[in-house]
N, C-alpha and C positions, 0 to 999 in steps of 0.2 A: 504494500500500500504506500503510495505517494503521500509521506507527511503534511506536504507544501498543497496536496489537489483539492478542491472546493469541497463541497459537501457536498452538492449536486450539480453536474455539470452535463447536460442535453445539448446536442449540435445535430441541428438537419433533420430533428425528430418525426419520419410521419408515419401515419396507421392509417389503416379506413375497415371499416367494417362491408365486406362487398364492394359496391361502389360509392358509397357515403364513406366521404371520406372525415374522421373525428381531429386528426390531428396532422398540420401541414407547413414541415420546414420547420420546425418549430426551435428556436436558443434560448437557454436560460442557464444563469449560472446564481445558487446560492454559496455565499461563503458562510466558511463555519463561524459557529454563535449567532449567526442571525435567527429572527422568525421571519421568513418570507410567506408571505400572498399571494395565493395564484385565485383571482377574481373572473370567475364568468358567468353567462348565465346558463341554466340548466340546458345541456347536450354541449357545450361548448369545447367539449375537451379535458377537462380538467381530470376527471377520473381516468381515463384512457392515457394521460400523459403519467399519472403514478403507478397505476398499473404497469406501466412499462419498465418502470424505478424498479419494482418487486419482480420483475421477471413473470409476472401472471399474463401478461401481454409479451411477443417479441416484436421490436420494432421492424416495422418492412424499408425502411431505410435512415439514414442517420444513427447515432451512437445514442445512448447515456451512460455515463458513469457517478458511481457513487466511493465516494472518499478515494475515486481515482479506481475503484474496480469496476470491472464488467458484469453487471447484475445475473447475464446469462453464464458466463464463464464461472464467473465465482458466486455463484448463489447465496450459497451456504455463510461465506463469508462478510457478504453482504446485509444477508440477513441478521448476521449476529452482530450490528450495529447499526439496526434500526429498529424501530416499534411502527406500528401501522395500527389505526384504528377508519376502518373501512364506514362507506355511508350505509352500509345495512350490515349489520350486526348477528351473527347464529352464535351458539354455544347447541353442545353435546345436550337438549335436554335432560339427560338422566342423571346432569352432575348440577350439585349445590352452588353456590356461587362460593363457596370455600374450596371446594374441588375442582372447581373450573379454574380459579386462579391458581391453585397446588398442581393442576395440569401444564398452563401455562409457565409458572416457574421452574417446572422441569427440564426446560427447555433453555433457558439462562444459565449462563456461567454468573449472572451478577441479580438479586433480587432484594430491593429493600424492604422488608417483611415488617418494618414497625412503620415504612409510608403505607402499607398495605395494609393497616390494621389501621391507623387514621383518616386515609380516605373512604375504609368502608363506614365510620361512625360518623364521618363530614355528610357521606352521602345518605345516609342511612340505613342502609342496606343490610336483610337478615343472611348471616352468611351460612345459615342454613338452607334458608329456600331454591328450592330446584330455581332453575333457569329457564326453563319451560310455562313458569310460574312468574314469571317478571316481565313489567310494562316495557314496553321499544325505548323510553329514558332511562329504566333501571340498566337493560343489558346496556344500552351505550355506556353508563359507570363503569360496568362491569369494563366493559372493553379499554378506557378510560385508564381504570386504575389496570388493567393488565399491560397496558400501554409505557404508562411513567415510570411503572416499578421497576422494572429491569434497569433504568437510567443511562438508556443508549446514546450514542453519539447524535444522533437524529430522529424524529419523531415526525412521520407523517402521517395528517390527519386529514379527512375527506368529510368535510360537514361532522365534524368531532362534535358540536351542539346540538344536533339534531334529534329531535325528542325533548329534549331537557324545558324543564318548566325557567324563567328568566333569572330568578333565583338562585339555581343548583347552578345555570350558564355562567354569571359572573364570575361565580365563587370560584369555578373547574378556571374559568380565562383569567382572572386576577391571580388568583391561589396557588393552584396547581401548575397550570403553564410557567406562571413567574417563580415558581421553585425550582422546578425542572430547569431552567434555566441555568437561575441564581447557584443550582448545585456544584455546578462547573464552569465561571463565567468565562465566555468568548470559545466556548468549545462544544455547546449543546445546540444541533439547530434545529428551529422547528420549518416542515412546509405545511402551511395550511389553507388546505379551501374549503373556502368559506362564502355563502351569503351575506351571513353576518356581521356583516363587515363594521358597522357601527362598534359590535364590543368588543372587537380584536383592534380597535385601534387604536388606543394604547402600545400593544405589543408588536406590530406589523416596524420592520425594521426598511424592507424594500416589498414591490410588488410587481408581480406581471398581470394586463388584463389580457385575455385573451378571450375572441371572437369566432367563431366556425374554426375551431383549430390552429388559428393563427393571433402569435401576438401582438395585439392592438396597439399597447403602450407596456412601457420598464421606467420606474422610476424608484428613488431611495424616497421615503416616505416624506421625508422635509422636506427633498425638492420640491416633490408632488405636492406640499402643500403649499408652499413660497411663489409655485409658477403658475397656478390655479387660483385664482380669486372670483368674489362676488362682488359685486359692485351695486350699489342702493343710490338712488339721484332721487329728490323730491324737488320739484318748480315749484311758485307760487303761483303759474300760470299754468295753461294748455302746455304742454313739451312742445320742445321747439322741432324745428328739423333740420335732420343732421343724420350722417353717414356714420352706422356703424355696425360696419360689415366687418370687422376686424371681433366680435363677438360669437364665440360659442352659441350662446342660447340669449333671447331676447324675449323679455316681460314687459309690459305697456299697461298699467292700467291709472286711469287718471292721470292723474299729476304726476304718478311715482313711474319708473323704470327700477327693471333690476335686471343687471346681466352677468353672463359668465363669464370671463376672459380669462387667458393664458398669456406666459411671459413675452414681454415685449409688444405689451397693449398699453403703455404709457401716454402713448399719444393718443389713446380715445379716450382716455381718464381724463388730460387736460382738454379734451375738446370738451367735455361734460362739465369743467371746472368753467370755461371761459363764459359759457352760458348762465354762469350765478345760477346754480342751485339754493334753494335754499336747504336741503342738506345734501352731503356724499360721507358716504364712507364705505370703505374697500373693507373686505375679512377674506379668510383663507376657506377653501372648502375641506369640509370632510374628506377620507379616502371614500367611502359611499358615494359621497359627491359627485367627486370626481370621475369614480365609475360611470356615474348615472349619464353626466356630463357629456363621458367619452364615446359610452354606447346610444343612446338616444338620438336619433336626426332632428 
């Protein structure tokens, strides 16, 4: 294993399912310690590009590598320095959620059994009860805490909130994610897709959005939010008229405007100014936002 190789490194990634094609050309590089974001909307890729990460998929052209190995070549290897918690969740119904986890640690050289006995009293969870017997949020804990305990070098997660009441979400994004972390700073990295983008952002370090298979936009979370802004004007009159085609998205109602821009829209800011508003003010967008922003015509 290359000490110095990213955490995840995809060049030229693509798949299709028959002639749908899910993922096309596709680069992305996470360095380790990040939490990166892969943002799209449902069929866009995103499961089909980790799948690939795990070897559950092989790619029909392009590479991935993970800490510098070939997911197909060295599987085993691969695997034993990540966690995966999948958008649909099974267990062995016949095994308790104490056994399903003693299943799963069987399988680790490294298992932290006193995280594993905190996150089941965080979550609530009877670690007697079959698994057969538990709602689509409890086994996502399950999966969750089978996930962080082993404390692998990397942690891919697929709609990791999914099910969860808003509640149990923060606690697992705040809590859990941010110890997992904090365990070993600049050496744990999370990939996460997510909807959710609103509660991971906080934690979101860089993201990619990607579109039919292909990525839209790559940005480090600050940029994305310093080169994106909203912009609020209020008149005292009717809005004047004026050119501003240098705008993402355009709002008109009354007196007030409101628009999107991106960096190096300076000069429509002061054309807004030179008009006397009677108020402006600029803010940054959310990563949501921005999404929204990017994908929306």
């Amino acid at each position: 294993m290359n000490a110095d190789a990213p955490a995840i490194q995809i060049e030229g990634l693509t798949y299709a399912y028959g002639r749908a094609e899910a993922v096309h050309n596709l680069n992305l590089t996470v360095k380790r310690g990040r939490c990166y974001g892969l943002f799209g909307r449902n069929g866009a890729g995103k499961t089909t590009t980790m799948k690939c990460l795990l070897n559950l998929l092989r790619p029909q052209s392009g590479q991935v590598r993970v800490f510098g190995l070939d997911p197909s070549r060295d599987e085993v290897a691969v695997k034993q320095k990540l966690a995966y918690v999948p958008d649909q969740v099974a267990f062995y119904p016949w095994m308790s959620v104490k056994e399903a986890l003693t299943y799963f640690a069987s399988f680790r050289t490294r298992w932290n059994t006193q995280l594993e006995r905190e996150l089941i009293q965080r979550f609530r969870l009877d670690p007697g009860k079959k698994t057969s017997a538990l709602s689509k949020g409890q086994r996502t804990q399950v999966a969750l805490i089978a996930a962080v305990c082993p404390e692998t070098g990397l942690l891919v997660l697929d709609e990791p909130t999914s099910g969860l009441d808003p509640i149990v979400r923060r606690e697992f994004i705040e809590t859990v994610i941010g110890a997992y972390q904090e365990g070993d700073p600049g050496n744990r990295t999370i990939l996460v897709s997510t909807h959710l983008i609103t509660e991971f952002e906080g934690l979101i370090d860089e993201f990619t959005i990607i579109d039919n298979g292909r990525a839209v936009l790559t940005l480090d979370a600050d940029t994305a939010r310093e080169r994106f802004q909203k912009v609020h004007a209020r008149f005292r009159q009717q809005l004047p008229q004026m050119e501003l085609s240098g705008a993402m998205r355009i709002r008109q109602q009354g007196r007030e405007l409101d628009l999107i821009v991106k960096e190096g829209s300076t000069e429509l800011i002061e054309s807004l100014r030179r008009r006397g508003p009677e108020a402006l003010t600029t803010e940054s967008l959310s990563l949501e936002e921005i999404f929204v922003a990017v994908l929306q015509p």
